[in-house]
Structure formats: structure tokens, C-alpha cells
N, CA and C of each residue as an Amber inpcrd file, in Angstrom:
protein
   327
  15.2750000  -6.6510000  19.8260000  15.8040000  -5.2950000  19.7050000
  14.7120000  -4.3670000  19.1710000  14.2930000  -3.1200000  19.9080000
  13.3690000  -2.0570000  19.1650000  13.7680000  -1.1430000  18.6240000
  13.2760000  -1.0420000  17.2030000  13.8890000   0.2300000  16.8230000
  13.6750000   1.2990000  17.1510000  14.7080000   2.6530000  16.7020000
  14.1210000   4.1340000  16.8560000  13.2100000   4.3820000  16.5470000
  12.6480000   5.3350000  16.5110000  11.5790000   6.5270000  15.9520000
  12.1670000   6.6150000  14.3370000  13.3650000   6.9160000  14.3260000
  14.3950000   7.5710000  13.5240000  14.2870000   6.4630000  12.0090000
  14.3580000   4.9720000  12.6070000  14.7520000   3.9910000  12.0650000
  12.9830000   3.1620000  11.6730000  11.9800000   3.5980000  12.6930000
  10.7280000   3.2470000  11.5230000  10.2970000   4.1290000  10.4390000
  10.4880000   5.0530000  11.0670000  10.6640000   6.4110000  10.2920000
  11.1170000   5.9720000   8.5310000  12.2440000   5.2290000   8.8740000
  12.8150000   5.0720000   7.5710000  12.5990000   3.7390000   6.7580000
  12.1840000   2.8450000   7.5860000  11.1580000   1.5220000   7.5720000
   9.9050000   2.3010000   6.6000000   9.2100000   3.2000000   7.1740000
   7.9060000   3.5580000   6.3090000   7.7880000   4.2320000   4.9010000
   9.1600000   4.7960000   5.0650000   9.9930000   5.6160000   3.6650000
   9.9400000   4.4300000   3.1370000  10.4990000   3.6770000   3.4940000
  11.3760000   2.4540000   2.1050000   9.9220000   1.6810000   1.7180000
   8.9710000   1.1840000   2.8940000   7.3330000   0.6810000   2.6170000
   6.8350000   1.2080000   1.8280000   6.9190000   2.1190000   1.9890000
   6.2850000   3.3780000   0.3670000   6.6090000   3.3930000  -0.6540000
   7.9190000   3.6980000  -0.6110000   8.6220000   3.3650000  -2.0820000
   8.1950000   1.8250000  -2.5000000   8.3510000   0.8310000  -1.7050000
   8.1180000  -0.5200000  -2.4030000   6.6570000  -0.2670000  -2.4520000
   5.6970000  -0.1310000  -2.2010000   4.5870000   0.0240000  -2.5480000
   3.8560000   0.5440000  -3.9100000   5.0580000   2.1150000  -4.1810000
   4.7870000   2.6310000  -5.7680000   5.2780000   1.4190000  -6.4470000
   6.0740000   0.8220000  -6.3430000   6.5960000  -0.7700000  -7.5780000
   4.9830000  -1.4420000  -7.9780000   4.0420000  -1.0990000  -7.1060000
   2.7030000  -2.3110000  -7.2940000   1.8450000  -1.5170000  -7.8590000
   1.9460000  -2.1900000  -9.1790000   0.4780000  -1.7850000 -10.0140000
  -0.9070000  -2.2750000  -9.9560000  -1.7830000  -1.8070000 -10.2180000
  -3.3030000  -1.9890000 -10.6480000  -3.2250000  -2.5890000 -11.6130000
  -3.1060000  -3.7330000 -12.3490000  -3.2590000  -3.8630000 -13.7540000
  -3.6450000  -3.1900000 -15.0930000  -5.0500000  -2.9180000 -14.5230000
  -6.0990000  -2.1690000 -14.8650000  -5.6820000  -0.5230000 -14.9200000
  -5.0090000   0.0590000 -14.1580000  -5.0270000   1.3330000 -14.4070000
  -3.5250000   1.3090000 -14.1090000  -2.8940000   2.8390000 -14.7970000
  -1.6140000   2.4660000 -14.8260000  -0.9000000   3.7550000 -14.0280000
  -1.1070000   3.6020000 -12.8100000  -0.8010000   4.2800000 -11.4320000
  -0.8040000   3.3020000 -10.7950000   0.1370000   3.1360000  -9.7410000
   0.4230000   2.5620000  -8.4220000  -0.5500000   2.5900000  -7.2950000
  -0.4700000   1.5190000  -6.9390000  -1.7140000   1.5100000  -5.8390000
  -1.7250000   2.2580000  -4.4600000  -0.5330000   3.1360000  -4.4980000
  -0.4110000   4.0520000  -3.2700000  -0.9680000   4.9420000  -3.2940000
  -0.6010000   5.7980000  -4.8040000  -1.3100000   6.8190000  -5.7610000
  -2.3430000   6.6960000  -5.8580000  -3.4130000   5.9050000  -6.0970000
  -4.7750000   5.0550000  -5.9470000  -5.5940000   5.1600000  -4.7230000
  -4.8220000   5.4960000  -4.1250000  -5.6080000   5.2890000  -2.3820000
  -5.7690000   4.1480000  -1.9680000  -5.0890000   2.8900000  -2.7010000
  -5.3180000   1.8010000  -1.8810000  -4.9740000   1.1440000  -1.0010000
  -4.1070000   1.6020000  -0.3990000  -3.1560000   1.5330000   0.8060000
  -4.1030000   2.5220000   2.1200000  -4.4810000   2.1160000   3.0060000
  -5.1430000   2.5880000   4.4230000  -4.5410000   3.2960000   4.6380000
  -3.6050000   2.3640000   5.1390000  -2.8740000   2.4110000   6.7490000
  -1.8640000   1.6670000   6.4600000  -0.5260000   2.0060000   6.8820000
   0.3510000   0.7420000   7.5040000   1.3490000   1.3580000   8.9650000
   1.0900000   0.6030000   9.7050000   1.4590000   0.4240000  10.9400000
   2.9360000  -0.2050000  11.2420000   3.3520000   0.4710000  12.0060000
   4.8780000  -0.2130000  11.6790000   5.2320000  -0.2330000  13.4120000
   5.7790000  -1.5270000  14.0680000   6.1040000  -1.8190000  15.4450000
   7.2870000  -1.5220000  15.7530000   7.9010000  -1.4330000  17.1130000
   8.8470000  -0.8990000  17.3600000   9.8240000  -2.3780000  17.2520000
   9.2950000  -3.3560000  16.8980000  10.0560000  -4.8370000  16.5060000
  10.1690000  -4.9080000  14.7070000   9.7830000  -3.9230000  13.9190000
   9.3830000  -4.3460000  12.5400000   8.4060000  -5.3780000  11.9980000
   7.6880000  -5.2570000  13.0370000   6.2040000  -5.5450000  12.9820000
   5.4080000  -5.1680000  11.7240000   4.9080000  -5.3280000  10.6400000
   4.0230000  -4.1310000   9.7350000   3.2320000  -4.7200000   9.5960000
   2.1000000  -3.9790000   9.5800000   0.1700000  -4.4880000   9.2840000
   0.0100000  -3.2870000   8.0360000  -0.7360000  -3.7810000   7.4600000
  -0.9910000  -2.8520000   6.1710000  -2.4590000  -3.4030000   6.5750000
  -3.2720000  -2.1500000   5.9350000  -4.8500000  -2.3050000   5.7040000
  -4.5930000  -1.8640000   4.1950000  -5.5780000  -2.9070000   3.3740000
  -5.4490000  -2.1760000   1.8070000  -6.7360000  -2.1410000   1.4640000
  -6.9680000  -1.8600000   0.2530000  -8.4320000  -2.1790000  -0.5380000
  -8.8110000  -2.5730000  -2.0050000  -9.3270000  -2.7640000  -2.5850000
  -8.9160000  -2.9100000  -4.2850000 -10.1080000  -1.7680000  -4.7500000
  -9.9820000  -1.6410000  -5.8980000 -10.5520000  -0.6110000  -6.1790000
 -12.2570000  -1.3530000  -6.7520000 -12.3860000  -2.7620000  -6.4190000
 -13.7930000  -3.1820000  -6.0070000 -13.0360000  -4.5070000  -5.5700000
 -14.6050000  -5.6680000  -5.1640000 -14.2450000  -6.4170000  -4.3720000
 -14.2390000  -7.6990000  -5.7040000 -14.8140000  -7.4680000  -6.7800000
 -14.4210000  -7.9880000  -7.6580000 -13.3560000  -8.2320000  -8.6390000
 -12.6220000  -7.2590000  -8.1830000 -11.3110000  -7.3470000  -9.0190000
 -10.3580000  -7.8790000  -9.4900000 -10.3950000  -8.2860000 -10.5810000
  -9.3380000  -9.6250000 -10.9040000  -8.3320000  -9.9190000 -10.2010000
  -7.4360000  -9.2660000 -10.0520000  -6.6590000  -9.3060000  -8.8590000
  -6.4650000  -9.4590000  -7.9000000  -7.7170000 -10.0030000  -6.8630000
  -8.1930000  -9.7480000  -6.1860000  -7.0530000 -10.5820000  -5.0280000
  -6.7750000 -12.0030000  -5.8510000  -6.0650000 -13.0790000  -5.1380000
  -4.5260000 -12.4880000  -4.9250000  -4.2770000 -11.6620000  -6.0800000
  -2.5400000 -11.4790000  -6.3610000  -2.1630000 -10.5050000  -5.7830000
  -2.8830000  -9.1080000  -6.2090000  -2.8270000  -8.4400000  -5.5740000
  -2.0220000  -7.9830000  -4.3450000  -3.0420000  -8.2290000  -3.6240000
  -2.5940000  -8.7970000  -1.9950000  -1.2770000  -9.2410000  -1.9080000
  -0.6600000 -10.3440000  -2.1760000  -0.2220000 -10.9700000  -2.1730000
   1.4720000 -10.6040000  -2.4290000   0.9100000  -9.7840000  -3.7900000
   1.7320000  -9.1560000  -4.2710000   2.6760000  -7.6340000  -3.3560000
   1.5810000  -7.2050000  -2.4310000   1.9390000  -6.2590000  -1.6630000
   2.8600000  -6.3380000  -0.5230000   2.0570000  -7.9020000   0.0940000
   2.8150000  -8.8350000   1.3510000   4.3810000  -8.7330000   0.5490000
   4.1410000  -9.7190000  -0.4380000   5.8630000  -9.9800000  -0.3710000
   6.6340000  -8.4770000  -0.8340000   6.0220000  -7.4260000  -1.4330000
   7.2350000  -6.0600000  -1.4420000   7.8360000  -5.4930000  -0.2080000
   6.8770000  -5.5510000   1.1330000   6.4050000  -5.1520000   2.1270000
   7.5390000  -5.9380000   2.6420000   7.4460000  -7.0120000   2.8530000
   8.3980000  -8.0240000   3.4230000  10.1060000  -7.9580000   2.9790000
  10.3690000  -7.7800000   1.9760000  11.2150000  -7.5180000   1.1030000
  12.2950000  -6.4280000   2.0460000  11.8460000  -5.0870000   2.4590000
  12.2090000  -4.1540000   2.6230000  13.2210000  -4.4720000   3.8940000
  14.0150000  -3.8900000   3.9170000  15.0960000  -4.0120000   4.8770000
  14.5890000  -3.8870000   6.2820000  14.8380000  -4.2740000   7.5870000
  14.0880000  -4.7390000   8.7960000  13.0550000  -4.9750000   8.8500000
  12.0270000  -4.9310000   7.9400000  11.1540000  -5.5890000   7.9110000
  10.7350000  -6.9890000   8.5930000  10.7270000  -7.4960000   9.6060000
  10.6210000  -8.8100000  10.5910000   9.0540000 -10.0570000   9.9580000
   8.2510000  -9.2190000  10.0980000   6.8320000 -10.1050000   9.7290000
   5.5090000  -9.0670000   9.0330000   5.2360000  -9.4630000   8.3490000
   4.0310000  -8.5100000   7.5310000   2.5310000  -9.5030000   7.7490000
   1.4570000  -8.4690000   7.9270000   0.3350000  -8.6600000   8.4630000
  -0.3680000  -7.6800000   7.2450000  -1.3450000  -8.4630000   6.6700000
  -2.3830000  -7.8520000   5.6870000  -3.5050000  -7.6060000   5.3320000
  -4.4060000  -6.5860000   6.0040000  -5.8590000  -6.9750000   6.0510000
  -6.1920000  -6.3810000   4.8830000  -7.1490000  -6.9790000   4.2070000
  -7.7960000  -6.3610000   3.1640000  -9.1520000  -6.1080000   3.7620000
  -9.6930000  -5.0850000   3.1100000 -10.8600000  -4.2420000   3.6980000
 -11.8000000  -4.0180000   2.5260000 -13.1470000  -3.5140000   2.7970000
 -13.9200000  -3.0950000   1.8220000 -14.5800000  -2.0410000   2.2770000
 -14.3890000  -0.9810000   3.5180000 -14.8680000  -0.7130000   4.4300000
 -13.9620000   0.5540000   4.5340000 -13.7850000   1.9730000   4.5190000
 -14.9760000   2.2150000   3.6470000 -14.4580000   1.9850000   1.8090000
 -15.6130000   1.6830000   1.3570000 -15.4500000   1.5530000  -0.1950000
 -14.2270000   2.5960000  -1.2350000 -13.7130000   1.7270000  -1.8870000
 -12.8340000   2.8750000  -2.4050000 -13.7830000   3.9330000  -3.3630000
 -13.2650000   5.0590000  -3.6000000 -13.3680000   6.1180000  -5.0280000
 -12.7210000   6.4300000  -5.2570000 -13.1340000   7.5050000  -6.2250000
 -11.7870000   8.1090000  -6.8820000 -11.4030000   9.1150000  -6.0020000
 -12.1060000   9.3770000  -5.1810000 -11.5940000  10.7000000  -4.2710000
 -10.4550000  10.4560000  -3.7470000 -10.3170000   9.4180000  -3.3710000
  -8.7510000   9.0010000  -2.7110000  -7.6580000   8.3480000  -3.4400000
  -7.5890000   9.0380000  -4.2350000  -6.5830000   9.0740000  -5.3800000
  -5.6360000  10.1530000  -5.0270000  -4.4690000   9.9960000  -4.8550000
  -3.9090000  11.4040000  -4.8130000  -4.1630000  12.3480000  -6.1070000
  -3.6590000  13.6350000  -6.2210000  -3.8720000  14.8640000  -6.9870000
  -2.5530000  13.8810000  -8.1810000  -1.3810000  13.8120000  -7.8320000
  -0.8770000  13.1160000  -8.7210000  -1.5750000  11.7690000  -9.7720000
  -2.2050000  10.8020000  -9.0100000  -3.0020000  10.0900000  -9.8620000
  -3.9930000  10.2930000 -10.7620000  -4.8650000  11.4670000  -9.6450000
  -5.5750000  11.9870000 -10.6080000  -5.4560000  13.0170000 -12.0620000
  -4.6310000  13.3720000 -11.9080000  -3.7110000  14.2870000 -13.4330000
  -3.3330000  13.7150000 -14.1970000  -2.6910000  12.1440000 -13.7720000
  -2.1400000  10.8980000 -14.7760000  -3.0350000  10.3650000 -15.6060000
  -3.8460000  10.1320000 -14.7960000  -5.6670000   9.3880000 -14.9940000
  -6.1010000  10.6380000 -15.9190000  -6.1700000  11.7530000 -16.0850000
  -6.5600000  12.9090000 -16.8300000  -8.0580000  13.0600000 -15.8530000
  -8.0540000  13.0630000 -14.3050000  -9.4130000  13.6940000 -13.8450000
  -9.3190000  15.0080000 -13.5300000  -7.8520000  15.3790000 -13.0550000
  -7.9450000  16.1940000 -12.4160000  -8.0680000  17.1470000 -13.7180000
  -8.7690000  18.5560000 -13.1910000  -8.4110000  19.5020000 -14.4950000
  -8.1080000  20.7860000 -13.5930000
């Protein structure tokens, strides 16, 4: 069965929201807020591929993280199968932080 427009539409709403649930350890904004979230791609089967990044490639988290994203991702109502690339490419900064993170963080002024 494929869904609507209407109905990934609301698939990517609810991906998002489960996404603010996932913290950075390290900093205490959500990794959506963070810019660490690409991309996520959503199929007309409930297909989802997420591209993410950590905010280095060393990051303690590095294993959980991830991991941690798959199963929120999965979680979400029609959600069928989750696909997760992690990337380093291009490198995170702070630039891609939203304006909200950055005010939390105290950069923005």
C-alpha cells in the first residue's frame, strides 16, 4: 500500500518530533536543532533513510548515537524500515545549528 503526499507529510512531522527526543550528551540541544540530521527521505511505502552527522567523528557517542536515532525513527507510526547513513561529508559547524540552538547555546547575540 502507498501512502499519500498528505500521510508522509505527516510521517515527517512525527520523524521530527521523535528526533527533538535525541540528545547530544555533550550539549544540551537536540540533534535536529544541532544540524545533525541531513536529510531524511521518506518512500511512498514508509521507507525512511536518514543521513546524519555527529558533531565530530570522534564523538563518544559515536556507536549510540546512531543507533539511538534508528530506533526513534522506527518507533513512529507507519514507519515500515529505517535506513541510516552516517556521514562526515560535509563536516559539521556551528553554522548549522538552527537560530533556536544557537540562543540556547548563548551564540547567537
Amino acid at each position: 500500500m502507498n501512502y499519500t503526499e498528505d500521510q508522509i507529510a505527516k510521517i515527517g512531522d512525527n520523524i521530527i518530533l521523535a528526533l527533538k527526543t535525541v540528545y547530544d550528551p555533550e550539549i544540551p540541544v537536540d540533534i535536529y536543532e544541532l544540524g545533525l540530521i541531513y536529510d531524511v527521505q521518506i518512500s511512498e511505502i514508509g521507507e525512511v533513510k536518514v543521513i546524519m552527522t555527529l558533531t565530530t567523528p570522534n564523538c563518544p557517542v559515536a556507536e549510540s548515537l546512531p543507533q539511538e536515532v534508528k530506533e526513534k525513527v522506527a518507533a513512529v507510526e507507519m514507519v515500515k524500515e529505517v535506513d541510516l547513513e552516517l556521514t562526515f561529508e560535509p563536516a559539521w559547524n556551528k553554522e548549522m545549528m538552527s537560530e533556536e540552538a544557537k540562543f540556547e547555546l548563548g551564540i547567537l547575540f
